[in-house]
C-alpha distance (Angstrom), angle and dihedral (degrees) to the residues before:
residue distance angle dihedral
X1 . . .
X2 3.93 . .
X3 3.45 112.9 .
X4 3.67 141.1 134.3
X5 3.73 132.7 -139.8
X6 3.77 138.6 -126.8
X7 3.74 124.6 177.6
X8 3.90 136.9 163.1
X9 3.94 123.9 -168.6
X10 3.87 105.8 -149.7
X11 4.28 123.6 174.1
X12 3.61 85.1 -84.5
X13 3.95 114.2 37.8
X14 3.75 145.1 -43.5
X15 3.60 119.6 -87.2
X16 3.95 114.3 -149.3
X17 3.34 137.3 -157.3
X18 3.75 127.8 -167.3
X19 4.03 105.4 -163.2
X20 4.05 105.4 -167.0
X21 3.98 126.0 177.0
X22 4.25 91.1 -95.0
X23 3.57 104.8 55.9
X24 3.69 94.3 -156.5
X25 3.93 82.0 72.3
X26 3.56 91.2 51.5
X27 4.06 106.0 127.8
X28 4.16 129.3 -153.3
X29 3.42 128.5 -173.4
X30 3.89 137.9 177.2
X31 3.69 114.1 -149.9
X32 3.13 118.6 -170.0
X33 3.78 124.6 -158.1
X34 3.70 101.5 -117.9
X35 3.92 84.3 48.6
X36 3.89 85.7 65.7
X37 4.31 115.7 96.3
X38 4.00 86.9 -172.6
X39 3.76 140.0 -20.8
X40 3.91 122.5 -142.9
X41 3.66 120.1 -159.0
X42 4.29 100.4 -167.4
X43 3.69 123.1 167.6
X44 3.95 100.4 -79.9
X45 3.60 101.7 23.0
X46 3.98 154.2 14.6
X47 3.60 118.3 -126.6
X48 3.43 122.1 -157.3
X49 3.89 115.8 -152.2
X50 3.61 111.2 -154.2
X51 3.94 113.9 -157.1
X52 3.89 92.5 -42.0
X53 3.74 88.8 -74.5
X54 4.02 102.9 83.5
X55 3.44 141.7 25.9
X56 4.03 130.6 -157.3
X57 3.78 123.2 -160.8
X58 3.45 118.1 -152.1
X59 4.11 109.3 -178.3
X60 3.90 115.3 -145.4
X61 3.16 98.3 -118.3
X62 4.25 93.6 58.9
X63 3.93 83.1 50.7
X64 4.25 102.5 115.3
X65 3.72 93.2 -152.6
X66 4.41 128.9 48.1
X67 3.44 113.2 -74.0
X68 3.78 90.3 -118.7
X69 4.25 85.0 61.3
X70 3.34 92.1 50.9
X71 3.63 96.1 48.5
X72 4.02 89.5 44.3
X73 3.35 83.5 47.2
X74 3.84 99.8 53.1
X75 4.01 88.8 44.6
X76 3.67 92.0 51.6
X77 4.38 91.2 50.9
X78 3.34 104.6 25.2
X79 4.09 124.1 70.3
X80 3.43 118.4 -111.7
X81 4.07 94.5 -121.1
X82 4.32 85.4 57.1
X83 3.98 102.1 42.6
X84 4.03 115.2 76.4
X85 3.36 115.2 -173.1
X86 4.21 115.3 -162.8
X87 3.28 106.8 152.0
């Protein structure tokens, strides 16, 4: 599949776009943080679990901010007993 990424963490969620090569598949979603059953933060990417039915993937390198904001970030929104950190 050949798509691209865009994401933005806000105060109250991500929003997340998945850009393929047929816009009319293009997909958007809001998640917001209380939405989230668990976040993972692993070596090459964060996944966001979304009320243990779903699961986004959101590489490093399509992050638009450092990976040290993002993880400051994620520490600063997220609970402590939802946010794994491994890498």
């Amino acid at each position: 599949v050949r798509a691209k990424q865009s994401n933005k963490f806000g105060k109250n969620g991500f929003v997340y776009d998945l850009l393929l090569d047929d816009p009319s598949e293009n997909e958007h979603q809001d998640i917001f943080y209380d939405e989230l059953d668990a976040v993972y933060v692993a070596k090459n990417a964060i996944y966001l679990y979304i009320e243990k039915r779903s699961t986004v993937i959101i590489p490093k390198r399509n992050l638009n901010i450092s990976v040290e904001e993002a993880e400051a970030f994620l520490k600063k929104y997220i609970p402590a007993q939802k946010l794994v950190i491994c890498a």
